[in-house]
C-alpha positions in Angstrom: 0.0 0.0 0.0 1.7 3.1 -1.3 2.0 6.0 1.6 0.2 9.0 2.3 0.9 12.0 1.1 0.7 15.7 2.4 0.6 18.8 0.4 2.3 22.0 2.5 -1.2 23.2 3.9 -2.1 19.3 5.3 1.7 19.2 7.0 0.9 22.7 8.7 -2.2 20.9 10.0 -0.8 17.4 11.0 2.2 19.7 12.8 0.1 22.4 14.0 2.5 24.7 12.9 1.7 27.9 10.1 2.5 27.9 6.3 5.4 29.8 6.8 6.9 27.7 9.3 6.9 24.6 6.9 8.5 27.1 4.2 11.2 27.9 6.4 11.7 24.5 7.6 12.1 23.1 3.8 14.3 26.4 3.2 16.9 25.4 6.1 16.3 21.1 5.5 14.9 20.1 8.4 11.7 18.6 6.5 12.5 16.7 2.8 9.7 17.5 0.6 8.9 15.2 -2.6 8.9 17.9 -5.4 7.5 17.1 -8.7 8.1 20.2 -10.6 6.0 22.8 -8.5 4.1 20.8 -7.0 5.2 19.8 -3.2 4.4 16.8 -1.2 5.5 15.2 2.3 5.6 11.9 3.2 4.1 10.9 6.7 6.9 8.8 7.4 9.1 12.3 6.7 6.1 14.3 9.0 6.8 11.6 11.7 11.1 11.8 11.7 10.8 15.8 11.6 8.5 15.1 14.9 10.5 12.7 16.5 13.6 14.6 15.8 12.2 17.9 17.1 11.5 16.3 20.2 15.1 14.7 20.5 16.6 18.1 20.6 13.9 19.6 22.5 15.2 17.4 25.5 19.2 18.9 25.0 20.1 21.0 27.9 20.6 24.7 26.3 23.5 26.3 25.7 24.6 29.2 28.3 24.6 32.5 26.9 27.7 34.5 27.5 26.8 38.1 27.3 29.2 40.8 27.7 27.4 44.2 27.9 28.3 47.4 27.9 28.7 50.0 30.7 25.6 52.6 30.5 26.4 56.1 29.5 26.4 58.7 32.6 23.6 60.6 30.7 21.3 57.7 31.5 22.5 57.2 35.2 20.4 59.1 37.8 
């Protein structure tokens, strides 16, 4: 049985997620569209890695932000 297929707007849905967010996503490769000319389809098995992955680095400790900032200007010091 051949695999079901998602246009951009049904992704958004199954993700919950906007139309542009999808866009970006296939901009930077974290989703792998099928792409037949201009027309754009996602796999559910791909819909199902991009979850499972997203959740794998959602569990990642972040990163510490090292911030060095300026001293504030006597002007602004009351």
């Amino acid at each position: 049985m051949p695999e079901k297929l998602y246009t951009k707007m049904q992704a958004a849905e199954y993700l919950q997620c906007s139309l542009s967010t999808i866009n970006r996503r296939i901009k930077t490769g974290d989703l792998k569209p099928l792409k037949n000319g201009r027309i754009v389809r996602f796999t559910e098995s791909e819909l199902e890695r991009f979850v499972h992955d997203s959740n794998q680095s959602d569990t990642a400790e972040p990163m510490p932000v090292e911030k060095e900032t300026a001293p504030l200007p006597d002007s602004w010091k009351k």
